[in-house]
N, C-alpha and C positions, 0 to 999 in steps of 0.2 A: 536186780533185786537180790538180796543177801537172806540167806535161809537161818536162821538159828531155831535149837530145838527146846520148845516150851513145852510146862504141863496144862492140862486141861484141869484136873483138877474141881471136883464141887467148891464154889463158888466165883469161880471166875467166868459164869454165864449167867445171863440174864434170861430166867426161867431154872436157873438152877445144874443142869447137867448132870449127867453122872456116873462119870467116867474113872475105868479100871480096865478098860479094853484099849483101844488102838485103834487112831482113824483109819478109814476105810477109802471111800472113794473122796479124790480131794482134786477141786478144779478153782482158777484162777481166772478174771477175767482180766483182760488186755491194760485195761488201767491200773488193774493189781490193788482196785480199792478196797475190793471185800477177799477173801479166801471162804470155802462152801467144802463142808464136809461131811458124811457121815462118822456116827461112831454106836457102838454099844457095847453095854454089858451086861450083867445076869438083873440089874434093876433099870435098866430103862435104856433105848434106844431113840435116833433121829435125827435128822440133819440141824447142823448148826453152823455159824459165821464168824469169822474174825474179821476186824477193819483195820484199815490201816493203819490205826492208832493203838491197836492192840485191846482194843472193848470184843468181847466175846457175844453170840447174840445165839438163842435159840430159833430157827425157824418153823421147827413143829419135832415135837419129844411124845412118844407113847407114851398115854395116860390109860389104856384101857390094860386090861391083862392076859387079852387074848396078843397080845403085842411083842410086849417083855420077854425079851429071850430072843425074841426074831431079829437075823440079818437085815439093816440097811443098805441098801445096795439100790443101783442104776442110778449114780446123780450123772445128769446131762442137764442141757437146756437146748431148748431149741432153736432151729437155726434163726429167726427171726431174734433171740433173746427174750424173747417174753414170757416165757412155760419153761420152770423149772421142772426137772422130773425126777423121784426120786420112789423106793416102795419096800414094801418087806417081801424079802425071798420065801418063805417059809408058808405064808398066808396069799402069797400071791396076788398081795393089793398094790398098783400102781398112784401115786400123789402127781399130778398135774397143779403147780401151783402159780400161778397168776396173783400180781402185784396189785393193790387197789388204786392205785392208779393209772397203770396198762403201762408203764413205761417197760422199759427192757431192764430187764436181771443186770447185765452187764454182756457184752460181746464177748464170746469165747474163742481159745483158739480151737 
């Protein structure tokens, strides 16, 4: 896989984005179809996707305002790939998210 460096940029996500910060925790699964990242800045923070095709996708963004301003941090998934995990440092809330259809995230290394 060939690396080149893109903006994120407000509106190159679906859900909008809102990004002036610098991704943070960034993981790849084995087929390299999606890329999983956090990111934040002083308006909004939360993990979000790019695919392979280069469509950007929100997976969940702070909407409340006890949130904003808080570190994204701990993305993993679990070893089975089914539970992504991901939470705010600052607030000390962990996200456990499950697919609605139970398939697996993707296999990580």
């Amino acid at each position: 896989m060939t690396w080149a460096r893109e903006r994120t940029g407000r509106g190159k996500l679906i859900g909008e984005g809102s990004f002036l910060g610098q991704p943070d925790g960034v993981i790849s699964g084995y087929n390299q179809r999606y890329m999983y990242f956090t990111e934040e800045d002083e308006k909004g923070n939360g993990m979000y996707a790019r695919d392979e095709w280069g469509k950007y996708y929100t997976v969940f963004e702070a909407i409340s305002s006890q949130f904003v301003g808080d570190e994204t941090v701990g993305l993993s998934v679990s070893p089975d790939g089914k539970t992504m995990y991901a939470g705010y440092q600052v607030k000390g809330v962990l996200f456990a998210i499950k697919r609605k259809d139970d398939k697996e995230w993707e296999r990580y290394r």
